[in-house]
C-alpha positions in Angstrom: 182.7 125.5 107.8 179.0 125.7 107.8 177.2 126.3 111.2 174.1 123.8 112.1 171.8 124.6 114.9 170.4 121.4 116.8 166.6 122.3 118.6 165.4 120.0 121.7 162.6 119.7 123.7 162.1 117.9 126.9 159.3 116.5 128.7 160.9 116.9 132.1 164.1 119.2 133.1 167.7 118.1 132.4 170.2 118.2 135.2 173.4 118.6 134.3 175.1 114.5 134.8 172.7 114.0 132.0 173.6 116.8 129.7 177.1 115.9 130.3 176.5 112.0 129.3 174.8 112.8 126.4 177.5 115.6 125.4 180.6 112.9 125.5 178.5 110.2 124.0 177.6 112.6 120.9 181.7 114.0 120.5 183.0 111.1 119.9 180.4 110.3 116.7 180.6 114.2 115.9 184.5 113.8 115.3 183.7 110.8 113.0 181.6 112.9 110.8 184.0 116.2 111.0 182.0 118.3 113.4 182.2 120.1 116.3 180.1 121.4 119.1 180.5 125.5 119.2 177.9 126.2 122.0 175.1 125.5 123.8 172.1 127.8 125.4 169.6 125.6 127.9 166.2 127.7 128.8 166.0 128.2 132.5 163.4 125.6 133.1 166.0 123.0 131.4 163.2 121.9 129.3 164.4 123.3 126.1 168.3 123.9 124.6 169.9 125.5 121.5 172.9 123.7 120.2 175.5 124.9 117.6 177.7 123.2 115.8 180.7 123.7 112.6 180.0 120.4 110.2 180.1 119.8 107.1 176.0 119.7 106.5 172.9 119.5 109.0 172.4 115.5 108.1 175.8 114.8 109.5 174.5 116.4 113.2 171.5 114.0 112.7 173.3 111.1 112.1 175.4 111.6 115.2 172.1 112.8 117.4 170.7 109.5 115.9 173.7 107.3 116.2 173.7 108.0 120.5 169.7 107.8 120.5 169.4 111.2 121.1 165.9 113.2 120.2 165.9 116.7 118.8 162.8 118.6 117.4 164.8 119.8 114.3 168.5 120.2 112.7 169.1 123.1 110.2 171.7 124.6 108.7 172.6 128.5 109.4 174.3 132.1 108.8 175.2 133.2 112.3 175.3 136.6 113.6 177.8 137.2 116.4 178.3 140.2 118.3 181.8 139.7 118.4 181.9 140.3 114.6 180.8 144.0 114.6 182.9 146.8 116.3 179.7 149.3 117.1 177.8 146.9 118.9 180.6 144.7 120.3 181.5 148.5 122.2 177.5 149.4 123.3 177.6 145.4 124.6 181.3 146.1 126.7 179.8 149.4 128.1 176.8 147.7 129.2 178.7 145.0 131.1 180.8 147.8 132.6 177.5 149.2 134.3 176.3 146.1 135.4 
């Protein structure tokens, strides 16, 4: 299933009571479209967050950010790269974590 990447911006910080609302109000109208939230990344300031999601197409994400009112700077579809997929640096990345 195609990936779709969701970019926000926010004026102020979110805490994380309103990252959770938002997050239950916007399953329920992903499932009606046939996606699913894969993961998230929020920028240490909370003004700023990297969603990803499996769907069928990048419109059905903005119809389910739209349907629960929630803004998003843009929604496009992508190829994603993954660590996890490649033995060499999946290895470099394990022995670093060992270190540290």
């Amino acid at each position: 299933m195609p990936r779709v990447i969701v970019e926000q911006h926010f004026e102020t910080p979110v805490d994380e009571e309103e990252y959770t609302r938002l997050s239950k109000r916007l399953d329920n109208c992903l499932e009606l479209r046939n996606a699913a939230w894969v993961r998230s990344a929020m920028s240490t300031d909370r003004k700023h967050m990297i969603c990803e999601f499996e769907a069928p197409d990048a419109e059905s994400v903005r119809q389910s950010y739209r349907s629960v009112g929630a803004a998003f700077t843009r929604v496009w579809s992508a190829t994603v790269y993954a660590v996890e997929d490649y033995p060499e640096p999946m290895a470099k990345l394990t022995a670093l974590r060992a270190k540290v």
